[in-house]
mmCIF file of the N, C-alpha and C atoms, coordinates in Angstrom:
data_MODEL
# 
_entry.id   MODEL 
# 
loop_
_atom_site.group_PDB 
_atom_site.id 
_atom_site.type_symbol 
_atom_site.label_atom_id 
_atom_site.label_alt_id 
_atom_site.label_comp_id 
_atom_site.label_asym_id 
_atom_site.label_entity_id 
_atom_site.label_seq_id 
_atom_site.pdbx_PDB_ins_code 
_atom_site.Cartn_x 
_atom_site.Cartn_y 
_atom_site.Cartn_z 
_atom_site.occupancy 
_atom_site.B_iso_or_equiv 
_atom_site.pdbx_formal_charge 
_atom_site.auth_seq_id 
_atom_site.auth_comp_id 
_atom_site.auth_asym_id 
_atom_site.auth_atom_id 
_atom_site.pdbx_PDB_model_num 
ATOM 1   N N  . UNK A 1 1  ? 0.845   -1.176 0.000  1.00 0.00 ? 1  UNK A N  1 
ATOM 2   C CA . UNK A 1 1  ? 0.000   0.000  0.000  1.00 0.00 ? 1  UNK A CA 1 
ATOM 3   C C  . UNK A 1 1  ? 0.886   1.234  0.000  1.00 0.00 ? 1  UNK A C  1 
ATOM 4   N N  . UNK A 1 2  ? 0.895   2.315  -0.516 1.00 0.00 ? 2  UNK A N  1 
ATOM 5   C CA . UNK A 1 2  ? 1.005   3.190  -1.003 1.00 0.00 ? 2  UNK A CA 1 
ATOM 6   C C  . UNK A 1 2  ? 0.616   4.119  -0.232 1.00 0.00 ? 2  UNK A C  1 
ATOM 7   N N  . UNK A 1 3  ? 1.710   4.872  0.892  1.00 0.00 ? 3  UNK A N  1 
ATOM 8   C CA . UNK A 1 3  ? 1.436   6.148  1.326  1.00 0.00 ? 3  UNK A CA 1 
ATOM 9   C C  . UNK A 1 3  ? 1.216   7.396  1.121  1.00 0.00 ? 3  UNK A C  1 
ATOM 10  N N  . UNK A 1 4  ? -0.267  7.912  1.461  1.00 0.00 ? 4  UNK A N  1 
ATOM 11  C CA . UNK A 1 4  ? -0.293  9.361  0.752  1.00 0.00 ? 4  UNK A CA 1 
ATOM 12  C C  . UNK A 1 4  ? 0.490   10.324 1.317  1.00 0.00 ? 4  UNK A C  1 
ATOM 13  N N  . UNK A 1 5  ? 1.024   11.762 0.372  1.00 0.00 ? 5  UNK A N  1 
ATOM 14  C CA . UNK A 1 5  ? 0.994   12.916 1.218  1.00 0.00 ? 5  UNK A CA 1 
ATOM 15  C C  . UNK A 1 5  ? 0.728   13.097 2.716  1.00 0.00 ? 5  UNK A C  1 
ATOM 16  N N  . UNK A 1 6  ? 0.960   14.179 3.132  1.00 0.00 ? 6  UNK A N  1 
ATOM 17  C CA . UNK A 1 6  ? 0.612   14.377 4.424  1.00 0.00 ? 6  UNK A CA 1 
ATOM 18  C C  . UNK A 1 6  ? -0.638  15.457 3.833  1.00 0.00 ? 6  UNK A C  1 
ATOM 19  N N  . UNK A 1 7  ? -1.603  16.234 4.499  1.00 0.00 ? 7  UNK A N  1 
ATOM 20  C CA . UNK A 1 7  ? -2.369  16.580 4.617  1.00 0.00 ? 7  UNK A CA 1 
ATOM 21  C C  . UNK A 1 7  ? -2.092  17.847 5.283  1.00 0.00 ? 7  UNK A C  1 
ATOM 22  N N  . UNK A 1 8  ? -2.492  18.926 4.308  1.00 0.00 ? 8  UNK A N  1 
ATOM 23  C CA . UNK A 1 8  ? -2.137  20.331 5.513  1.00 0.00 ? 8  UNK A CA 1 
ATOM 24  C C  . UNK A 1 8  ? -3.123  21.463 5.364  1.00 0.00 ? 8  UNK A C  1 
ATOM 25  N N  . UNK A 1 9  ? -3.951  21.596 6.869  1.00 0.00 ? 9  UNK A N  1 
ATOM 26  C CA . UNK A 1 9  ? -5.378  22.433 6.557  1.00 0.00 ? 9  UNK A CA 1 
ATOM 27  C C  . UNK A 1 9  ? -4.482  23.305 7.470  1.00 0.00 ? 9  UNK A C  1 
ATOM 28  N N  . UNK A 1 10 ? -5.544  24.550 7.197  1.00 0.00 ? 10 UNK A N  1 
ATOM 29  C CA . UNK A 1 10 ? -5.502  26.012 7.231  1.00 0.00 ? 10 UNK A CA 1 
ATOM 30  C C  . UNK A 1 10 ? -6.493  26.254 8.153  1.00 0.00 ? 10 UNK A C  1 
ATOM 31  N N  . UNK A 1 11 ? -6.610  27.493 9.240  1.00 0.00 ? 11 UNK A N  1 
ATOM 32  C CA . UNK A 1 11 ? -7.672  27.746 9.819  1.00 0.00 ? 11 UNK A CA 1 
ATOM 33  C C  . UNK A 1 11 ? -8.894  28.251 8.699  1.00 0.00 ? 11 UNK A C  1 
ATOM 34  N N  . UNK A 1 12 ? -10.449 27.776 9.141  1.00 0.00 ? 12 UNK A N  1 
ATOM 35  C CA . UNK A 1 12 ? -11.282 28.061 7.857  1.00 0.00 ? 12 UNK A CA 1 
ATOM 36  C C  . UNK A 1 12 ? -11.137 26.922 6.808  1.00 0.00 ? 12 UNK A C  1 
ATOM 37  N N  . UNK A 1 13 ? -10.693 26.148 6.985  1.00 0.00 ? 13 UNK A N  1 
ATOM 38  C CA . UNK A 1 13 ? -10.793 24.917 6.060  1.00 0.00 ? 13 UNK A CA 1 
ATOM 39  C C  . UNK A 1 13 ? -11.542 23.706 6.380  1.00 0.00 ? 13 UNK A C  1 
ATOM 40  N N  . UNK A 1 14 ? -12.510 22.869 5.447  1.00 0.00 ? 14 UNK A N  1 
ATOM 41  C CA . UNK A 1 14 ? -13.483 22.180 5.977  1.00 0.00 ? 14 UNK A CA 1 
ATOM 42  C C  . UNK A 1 14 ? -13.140 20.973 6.194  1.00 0.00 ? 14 UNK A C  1 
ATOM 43  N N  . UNK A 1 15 ? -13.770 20.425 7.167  1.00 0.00 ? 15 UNK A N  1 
ATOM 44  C CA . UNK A 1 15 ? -12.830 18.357 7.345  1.00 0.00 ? 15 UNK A CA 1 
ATOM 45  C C  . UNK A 1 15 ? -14.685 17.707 8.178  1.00 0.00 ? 15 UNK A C  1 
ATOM 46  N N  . UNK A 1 16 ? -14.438 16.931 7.269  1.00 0.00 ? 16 UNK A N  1 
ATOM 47  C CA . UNK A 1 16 ? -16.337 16.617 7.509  1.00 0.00 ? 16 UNK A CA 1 
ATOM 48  C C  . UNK A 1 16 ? -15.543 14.543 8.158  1.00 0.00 ? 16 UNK A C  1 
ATOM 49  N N  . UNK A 1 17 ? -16.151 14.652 9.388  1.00 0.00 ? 17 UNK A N  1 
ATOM 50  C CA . UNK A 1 17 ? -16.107 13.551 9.952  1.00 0.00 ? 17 UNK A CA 1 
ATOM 51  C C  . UNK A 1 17 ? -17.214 12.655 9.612  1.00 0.00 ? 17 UNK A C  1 
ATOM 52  N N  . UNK A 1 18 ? -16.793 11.309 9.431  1.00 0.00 ? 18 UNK A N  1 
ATOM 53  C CA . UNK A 1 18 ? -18.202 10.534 9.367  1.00 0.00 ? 18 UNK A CA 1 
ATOM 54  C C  . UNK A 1 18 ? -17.635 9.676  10.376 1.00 0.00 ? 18 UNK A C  1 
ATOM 55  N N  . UNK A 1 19 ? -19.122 9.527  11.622 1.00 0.00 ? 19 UNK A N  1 
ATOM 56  C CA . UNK A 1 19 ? -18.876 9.015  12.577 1.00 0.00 ? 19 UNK A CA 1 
ATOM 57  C C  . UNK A 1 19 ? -19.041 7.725  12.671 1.00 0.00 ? 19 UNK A C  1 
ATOM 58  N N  . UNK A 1 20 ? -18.938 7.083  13.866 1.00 0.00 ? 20 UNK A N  1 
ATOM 59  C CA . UNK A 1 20 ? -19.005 5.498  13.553 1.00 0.00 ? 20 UNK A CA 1 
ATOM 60  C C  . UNK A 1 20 ? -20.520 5.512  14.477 1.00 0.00 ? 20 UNK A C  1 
ATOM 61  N N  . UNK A 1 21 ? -20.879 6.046  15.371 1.00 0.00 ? 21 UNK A N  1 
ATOM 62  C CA . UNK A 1 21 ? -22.390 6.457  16.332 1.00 0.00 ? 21 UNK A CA 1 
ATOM 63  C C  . UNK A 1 21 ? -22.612 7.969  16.302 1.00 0.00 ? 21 UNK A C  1 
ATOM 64  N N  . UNK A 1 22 ? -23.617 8.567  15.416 1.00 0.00 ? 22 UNK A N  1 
ATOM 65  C CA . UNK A 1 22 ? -23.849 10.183 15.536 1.00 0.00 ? 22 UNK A CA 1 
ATOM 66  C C  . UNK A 1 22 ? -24.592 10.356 16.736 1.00 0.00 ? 22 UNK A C  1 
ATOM 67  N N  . UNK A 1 23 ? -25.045 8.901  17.118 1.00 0.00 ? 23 UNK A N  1 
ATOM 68  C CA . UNK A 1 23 ? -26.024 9.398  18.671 1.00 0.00 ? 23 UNK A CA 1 
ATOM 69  C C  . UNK A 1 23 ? -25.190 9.809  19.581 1.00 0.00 ? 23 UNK A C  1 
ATOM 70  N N  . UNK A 1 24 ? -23.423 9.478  19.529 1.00 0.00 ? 24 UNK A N  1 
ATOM 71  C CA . UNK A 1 24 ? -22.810 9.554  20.673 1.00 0.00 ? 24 UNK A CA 1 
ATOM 72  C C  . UNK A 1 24 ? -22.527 11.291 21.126 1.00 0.00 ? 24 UNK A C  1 
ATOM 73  N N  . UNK A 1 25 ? -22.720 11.634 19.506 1.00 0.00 ? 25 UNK A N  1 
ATOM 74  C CA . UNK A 1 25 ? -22.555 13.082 20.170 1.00 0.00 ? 25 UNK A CA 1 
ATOM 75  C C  . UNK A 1 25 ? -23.403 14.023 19.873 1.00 0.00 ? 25 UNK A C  1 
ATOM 76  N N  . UNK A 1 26 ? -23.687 14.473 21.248 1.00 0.00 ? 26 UNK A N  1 
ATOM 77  C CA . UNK A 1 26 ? -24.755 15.747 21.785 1.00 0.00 ? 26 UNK A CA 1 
ATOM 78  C C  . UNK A 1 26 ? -24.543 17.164 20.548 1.00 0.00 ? 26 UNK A C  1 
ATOM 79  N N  . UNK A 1 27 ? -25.362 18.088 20.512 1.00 0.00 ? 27 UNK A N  1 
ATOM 80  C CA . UNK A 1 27 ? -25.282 19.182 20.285 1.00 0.00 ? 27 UNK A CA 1 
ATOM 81  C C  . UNK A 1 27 ? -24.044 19.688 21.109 1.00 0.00 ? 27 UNK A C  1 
ATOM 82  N N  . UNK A 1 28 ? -23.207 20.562 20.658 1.00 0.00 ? 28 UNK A N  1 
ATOM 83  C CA . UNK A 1 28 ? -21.992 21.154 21.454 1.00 0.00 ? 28 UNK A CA 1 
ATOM 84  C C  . UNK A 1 28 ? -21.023 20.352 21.799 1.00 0.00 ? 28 UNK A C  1 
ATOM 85  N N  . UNK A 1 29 ? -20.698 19.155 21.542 1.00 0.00 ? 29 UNK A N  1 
ATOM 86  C CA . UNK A 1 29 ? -19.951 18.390 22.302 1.00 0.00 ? 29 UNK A CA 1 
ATOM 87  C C  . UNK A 1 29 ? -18.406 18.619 21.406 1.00 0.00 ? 29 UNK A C  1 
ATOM 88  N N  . UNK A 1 30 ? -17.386 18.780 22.045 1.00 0.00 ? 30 UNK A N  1 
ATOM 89  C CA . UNK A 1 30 ? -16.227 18.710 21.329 1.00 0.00 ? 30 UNK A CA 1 
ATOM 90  C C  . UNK A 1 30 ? -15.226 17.311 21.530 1.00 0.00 ? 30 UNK A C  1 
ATOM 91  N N  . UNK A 1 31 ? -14.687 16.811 21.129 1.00 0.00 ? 31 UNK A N  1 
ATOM 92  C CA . UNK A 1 31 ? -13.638 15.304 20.696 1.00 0.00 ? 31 UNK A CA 1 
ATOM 93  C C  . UNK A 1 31 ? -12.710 15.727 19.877 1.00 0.00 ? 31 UNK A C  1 
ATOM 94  N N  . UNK A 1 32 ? -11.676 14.810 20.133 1.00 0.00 ? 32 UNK A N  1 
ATOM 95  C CA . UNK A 1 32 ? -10.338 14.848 19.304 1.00 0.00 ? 32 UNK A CA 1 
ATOM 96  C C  . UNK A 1 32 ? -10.732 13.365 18.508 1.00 0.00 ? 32 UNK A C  1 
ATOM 97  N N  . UNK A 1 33 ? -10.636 13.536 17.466 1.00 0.00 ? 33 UNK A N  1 
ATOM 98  C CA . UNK A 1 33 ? -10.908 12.113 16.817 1.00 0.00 ? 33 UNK A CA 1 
ATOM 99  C C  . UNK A 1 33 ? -9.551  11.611 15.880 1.00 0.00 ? 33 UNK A C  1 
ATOM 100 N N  . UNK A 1 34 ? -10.068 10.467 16.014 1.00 0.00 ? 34 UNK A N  1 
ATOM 101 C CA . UNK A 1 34 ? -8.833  9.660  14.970 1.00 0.00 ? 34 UNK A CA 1 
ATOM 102 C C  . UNK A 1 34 ? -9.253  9.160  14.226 1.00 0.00 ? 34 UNK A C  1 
ATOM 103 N N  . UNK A 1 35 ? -8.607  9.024  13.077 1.00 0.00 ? 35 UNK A N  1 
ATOM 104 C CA . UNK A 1 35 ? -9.314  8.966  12.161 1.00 0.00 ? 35 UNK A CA 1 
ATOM 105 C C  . UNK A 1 35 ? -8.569  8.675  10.995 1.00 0.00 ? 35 UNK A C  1 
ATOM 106 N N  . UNK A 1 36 ? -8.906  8.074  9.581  1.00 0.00 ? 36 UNK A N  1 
ATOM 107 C CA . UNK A 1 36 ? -8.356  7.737  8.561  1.00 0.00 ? 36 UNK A CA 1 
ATOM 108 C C  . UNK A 1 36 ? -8.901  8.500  7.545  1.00 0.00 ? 36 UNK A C  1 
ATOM 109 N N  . UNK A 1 37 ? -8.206  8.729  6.593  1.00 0.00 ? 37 UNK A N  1 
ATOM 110 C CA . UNK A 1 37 ? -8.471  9.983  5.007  1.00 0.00 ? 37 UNK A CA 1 
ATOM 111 C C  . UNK A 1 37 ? -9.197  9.188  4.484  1.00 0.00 ? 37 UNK A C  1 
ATOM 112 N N  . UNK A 1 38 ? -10.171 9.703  3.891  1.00 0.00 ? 38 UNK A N  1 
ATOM 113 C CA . UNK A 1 38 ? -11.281 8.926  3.358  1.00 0.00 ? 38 UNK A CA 1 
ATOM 114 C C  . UNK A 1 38 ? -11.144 9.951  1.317  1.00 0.00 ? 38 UNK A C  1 
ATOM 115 N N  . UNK A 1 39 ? -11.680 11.072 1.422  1.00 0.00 ? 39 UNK A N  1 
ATOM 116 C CA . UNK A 1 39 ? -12.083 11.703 0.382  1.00 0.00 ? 39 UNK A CA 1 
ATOM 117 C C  . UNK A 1 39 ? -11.327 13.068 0.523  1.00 0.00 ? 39 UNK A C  1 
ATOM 118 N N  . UNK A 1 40 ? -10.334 13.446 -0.768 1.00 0.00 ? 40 UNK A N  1 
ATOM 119 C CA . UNK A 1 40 ? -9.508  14.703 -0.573 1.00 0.00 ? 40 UNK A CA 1 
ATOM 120 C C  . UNK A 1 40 ? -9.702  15.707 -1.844 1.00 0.00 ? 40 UNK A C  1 
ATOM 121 N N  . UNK A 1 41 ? -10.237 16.240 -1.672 1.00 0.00 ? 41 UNK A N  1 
ATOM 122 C CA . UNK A 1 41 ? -10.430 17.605 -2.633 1.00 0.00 ? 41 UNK A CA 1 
ATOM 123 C C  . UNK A 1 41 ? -10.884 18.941 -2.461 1.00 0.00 ? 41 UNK A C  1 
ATOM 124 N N  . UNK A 1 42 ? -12.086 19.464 -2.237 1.00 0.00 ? 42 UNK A N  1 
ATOM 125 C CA . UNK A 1 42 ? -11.650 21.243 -1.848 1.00 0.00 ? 42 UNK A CA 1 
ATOM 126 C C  . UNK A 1 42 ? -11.989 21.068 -0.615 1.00 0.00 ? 42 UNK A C  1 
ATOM 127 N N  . UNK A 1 43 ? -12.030 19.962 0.189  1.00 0.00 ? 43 UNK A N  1 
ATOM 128 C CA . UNK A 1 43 ? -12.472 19.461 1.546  1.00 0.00 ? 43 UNK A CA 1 
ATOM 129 C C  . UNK A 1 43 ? -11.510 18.755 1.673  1.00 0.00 ? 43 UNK A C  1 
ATOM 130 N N  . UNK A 1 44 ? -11.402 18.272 2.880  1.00 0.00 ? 44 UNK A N  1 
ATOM 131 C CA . UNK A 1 44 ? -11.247 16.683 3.066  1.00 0.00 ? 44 UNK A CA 1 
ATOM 132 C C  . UNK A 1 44 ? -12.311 15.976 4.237  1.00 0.00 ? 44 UNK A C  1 
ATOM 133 N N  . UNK A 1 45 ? -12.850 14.735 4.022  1.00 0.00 ? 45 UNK A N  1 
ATOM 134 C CA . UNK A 1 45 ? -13.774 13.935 4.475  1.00 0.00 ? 45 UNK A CA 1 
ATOM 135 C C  . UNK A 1 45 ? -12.693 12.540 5.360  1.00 0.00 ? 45 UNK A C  1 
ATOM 136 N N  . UNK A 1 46 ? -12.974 12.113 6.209  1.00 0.00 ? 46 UNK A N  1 
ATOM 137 C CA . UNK A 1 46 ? -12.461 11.834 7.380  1.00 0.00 ? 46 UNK A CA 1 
ATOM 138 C C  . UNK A 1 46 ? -13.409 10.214 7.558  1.00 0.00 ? 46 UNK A C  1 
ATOM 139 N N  . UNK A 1 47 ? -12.632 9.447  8.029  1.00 0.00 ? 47 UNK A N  1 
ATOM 140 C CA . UNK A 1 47 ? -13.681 8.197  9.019  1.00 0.00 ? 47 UNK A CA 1 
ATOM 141 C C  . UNK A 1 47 ? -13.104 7.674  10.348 1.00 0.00 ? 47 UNK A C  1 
ATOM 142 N N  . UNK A 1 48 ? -14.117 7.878  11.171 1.00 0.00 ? 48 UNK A N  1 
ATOM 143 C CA . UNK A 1 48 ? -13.362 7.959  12.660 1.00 0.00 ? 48 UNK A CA 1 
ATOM 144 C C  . UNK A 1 48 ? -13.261 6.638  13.001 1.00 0.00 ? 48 UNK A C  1 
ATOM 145 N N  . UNK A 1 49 ? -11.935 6.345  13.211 1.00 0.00 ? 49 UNK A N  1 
ATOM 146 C CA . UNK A 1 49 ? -11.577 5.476  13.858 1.00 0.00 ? 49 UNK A CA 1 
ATOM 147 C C  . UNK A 1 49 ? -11.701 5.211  15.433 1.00 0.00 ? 49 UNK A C  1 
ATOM 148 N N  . UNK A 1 50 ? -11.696 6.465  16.342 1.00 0.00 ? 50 UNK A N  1 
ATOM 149 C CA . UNK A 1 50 ? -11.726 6.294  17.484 1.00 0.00 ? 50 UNK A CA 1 
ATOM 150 C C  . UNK A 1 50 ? -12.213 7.899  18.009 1.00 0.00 ? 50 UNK A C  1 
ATOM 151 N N  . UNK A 1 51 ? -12.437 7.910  18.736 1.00 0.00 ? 51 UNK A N  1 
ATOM 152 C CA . UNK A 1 51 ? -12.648 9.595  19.415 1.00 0.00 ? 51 UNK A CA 1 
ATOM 153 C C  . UNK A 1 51 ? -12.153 9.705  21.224 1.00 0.00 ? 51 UNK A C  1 
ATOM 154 N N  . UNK A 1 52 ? -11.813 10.498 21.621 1.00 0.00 ? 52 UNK A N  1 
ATOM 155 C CA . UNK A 1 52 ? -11.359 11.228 23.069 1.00 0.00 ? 52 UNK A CA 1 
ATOM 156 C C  . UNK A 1 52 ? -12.202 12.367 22.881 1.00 0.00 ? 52 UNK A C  1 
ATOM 157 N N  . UNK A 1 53 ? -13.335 12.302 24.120 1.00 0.00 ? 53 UNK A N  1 
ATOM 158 C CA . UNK A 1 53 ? -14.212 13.617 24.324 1.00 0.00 ? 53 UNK A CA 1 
ATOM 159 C C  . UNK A 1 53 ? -14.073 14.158 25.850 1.00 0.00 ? 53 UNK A C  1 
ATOM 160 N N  . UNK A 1 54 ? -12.616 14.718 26.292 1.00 0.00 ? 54 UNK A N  1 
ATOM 161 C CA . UNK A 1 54 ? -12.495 15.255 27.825 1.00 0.00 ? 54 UNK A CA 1 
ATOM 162 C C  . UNK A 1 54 ? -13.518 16.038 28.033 1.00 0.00 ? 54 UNK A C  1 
ATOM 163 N N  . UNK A 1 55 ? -14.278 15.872 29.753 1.00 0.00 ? 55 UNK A N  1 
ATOM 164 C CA . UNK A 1 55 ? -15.135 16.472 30.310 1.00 0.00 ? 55 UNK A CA 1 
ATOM 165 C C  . UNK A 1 55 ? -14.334 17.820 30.754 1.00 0.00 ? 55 UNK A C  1 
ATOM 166 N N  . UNK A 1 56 ? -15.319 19.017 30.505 1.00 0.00 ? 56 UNK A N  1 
ATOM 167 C CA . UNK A 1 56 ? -15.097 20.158 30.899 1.00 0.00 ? 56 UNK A CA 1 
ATOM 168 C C  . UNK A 1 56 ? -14.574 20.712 31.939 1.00 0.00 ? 56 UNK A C  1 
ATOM 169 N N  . UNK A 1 57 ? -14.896 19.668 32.739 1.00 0.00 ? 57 UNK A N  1 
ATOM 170 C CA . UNK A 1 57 ? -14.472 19.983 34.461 1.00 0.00 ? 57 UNK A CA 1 
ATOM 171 C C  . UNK A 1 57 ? -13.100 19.104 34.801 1.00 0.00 ? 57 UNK A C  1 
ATOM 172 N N  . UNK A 1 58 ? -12.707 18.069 33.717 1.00 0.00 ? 58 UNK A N  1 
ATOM 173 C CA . UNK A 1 58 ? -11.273 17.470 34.252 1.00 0.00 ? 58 UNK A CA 1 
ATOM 174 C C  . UNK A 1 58 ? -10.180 18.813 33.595 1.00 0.00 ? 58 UNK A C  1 
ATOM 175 N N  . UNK A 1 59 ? -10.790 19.210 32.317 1.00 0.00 ? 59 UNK A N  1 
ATOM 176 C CA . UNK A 1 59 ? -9.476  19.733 31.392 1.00 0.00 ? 59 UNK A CA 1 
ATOM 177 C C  . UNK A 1 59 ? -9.798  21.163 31.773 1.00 0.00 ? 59 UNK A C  1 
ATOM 178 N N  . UNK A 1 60 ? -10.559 22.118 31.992 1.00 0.00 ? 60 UNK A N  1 
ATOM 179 C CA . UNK A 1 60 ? -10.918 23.277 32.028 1.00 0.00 ? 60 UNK A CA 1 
ATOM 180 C C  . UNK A 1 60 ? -11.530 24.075 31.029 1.00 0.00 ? 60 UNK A C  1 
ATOM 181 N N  . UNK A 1 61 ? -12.105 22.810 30.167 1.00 0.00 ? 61 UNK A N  1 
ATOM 182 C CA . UNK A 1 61 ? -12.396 23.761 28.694 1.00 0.00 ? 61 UNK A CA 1 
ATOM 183 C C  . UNK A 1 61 ? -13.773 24.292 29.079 1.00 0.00 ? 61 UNK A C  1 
ATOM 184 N N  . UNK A 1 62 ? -14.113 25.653 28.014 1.00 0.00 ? 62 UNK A N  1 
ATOM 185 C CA . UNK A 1 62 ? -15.317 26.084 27.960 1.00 0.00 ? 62 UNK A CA 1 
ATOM 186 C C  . UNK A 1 62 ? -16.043 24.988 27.355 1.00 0.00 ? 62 UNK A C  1 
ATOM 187 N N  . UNK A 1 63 ? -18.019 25.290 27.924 1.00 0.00 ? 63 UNK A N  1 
ATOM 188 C CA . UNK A 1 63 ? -18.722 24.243 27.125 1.00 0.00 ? 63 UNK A CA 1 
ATOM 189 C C  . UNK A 1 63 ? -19.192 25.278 26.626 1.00 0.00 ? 63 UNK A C  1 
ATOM 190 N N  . UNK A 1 64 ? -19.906 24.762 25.679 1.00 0.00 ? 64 UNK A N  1 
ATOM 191 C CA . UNK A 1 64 ? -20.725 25.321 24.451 1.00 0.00 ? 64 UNK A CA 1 
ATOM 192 C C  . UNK A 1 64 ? -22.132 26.694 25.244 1.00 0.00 ? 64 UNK A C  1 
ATOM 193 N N  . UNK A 1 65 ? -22.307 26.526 26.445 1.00 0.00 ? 65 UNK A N  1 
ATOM 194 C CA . UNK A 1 65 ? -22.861 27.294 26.995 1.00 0.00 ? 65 UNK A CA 1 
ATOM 195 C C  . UNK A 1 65 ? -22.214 28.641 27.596 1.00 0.00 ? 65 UNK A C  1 
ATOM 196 N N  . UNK A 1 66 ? -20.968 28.185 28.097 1.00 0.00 ? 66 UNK A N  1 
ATOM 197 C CA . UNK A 1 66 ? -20.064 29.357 28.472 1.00 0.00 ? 66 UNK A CA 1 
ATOM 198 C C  . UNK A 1 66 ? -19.706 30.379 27.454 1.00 0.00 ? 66 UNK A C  1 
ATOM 199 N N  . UNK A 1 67 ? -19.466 30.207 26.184 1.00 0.00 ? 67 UNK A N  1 
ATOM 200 C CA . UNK A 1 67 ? -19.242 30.967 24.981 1.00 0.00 ? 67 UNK A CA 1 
ATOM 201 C C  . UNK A 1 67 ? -20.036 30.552 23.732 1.00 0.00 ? 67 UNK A C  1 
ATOM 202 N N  . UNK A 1 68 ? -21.484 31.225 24.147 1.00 0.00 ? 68 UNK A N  1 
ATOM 203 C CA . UNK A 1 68 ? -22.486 31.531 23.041 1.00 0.00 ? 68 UNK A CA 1 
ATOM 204 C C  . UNK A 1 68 ? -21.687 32.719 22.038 1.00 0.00 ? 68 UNK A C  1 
ATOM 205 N N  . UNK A 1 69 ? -21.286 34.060 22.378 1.00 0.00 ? 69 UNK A N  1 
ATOM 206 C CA . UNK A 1 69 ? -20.946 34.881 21.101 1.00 0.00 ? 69 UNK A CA 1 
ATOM 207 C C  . UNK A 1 69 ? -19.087 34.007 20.389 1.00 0.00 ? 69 UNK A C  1 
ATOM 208 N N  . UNK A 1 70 ? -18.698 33.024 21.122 1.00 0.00 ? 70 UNK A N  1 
ATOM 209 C CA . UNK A 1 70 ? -17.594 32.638 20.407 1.00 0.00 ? 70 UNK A CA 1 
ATOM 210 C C  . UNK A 1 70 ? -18.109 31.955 19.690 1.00 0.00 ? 70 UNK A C  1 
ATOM 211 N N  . UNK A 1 71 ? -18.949 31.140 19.943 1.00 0.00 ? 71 UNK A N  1 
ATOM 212 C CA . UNK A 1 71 ? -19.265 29.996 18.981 1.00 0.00 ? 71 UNK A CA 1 
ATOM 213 C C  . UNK A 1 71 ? -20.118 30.421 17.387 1.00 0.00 ? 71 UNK A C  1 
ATOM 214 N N  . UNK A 1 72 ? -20.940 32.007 18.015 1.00 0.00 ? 72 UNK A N  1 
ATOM 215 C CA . UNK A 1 72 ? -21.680 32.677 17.140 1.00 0.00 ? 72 UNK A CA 1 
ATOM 216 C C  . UNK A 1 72 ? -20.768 33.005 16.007 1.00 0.00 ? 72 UNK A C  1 
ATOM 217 N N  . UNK A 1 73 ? -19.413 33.745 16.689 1.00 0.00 ? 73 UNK A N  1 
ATOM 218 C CA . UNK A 1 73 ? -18.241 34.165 15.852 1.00 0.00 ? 73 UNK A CA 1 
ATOM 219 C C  . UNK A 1 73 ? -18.113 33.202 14.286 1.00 0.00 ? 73 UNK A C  1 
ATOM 220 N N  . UNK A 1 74 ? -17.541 31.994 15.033 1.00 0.00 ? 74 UNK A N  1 
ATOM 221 C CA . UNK A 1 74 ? -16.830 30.729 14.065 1.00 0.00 ? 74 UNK A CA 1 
ATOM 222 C C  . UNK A 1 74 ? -17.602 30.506 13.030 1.00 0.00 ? 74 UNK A C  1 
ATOM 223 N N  . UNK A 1 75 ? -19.017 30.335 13.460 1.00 0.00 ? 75 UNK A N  1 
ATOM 224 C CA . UNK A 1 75 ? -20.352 30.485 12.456 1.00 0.00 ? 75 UNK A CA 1 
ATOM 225 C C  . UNK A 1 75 ? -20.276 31.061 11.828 1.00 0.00 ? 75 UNK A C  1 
ATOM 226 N N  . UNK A 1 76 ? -20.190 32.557 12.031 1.00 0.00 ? 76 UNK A N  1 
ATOM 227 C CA . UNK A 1 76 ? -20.260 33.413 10.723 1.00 0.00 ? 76 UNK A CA 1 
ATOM 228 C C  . UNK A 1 76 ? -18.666 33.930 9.537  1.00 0.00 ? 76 UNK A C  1 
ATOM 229 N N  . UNK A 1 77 ? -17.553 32.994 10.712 1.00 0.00 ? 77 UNK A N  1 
ATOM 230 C CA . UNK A 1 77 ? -16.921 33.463 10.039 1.00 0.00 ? 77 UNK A CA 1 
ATOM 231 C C  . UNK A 1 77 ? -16.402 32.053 8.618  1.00 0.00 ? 77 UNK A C  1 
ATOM 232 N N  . UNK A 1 78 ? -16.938 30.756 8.874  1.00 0.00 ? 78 UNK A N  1 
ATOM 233 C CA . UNK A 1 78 ? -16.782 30.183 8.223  1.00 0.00 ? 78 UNK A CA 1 
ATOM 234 C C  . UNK A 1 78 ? -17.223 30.090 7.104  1.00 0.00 ? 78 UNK A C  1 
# 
């Protein structure tokens, strides 16, 4: 098998996950996923191999409730 390129996105660039359970994730929920290259062209399309979704309260991240105008931001700026 035949190794591709490496892959190099830009902030503003689109990467569409296809999940292996969409029930697993909530509205707002953020994960680091792993994942294998599936489809590469003015996108790239993704298939998750595995996901890590740290709770808010172990790592310190904002949830999706704490920053309504950030999240509003990303929206409009994408």
């Amino acid at each position: 098998m035949k190794k591709r390129p490496p892959v190099s996105l830009k902030k503003g660039d689109t990467v569409t996950v296809e999940v292996k359970d969409p029930a697993a994730f909530p509205e707002g929920m953020q994960a680091t996923f792993y994942t294998e290259g599936w489809i590469f062209g003015s996108g790239v399309a993704v298939k998750e191999l595995g996901h890590a979704a740290p709770s808010a309260a172990d790592t310190g991240a904002k949830t999706v409730e704490q920053v309504p105008s950030e999240i509003s931001d990303q929206i409009c700026s994408a």
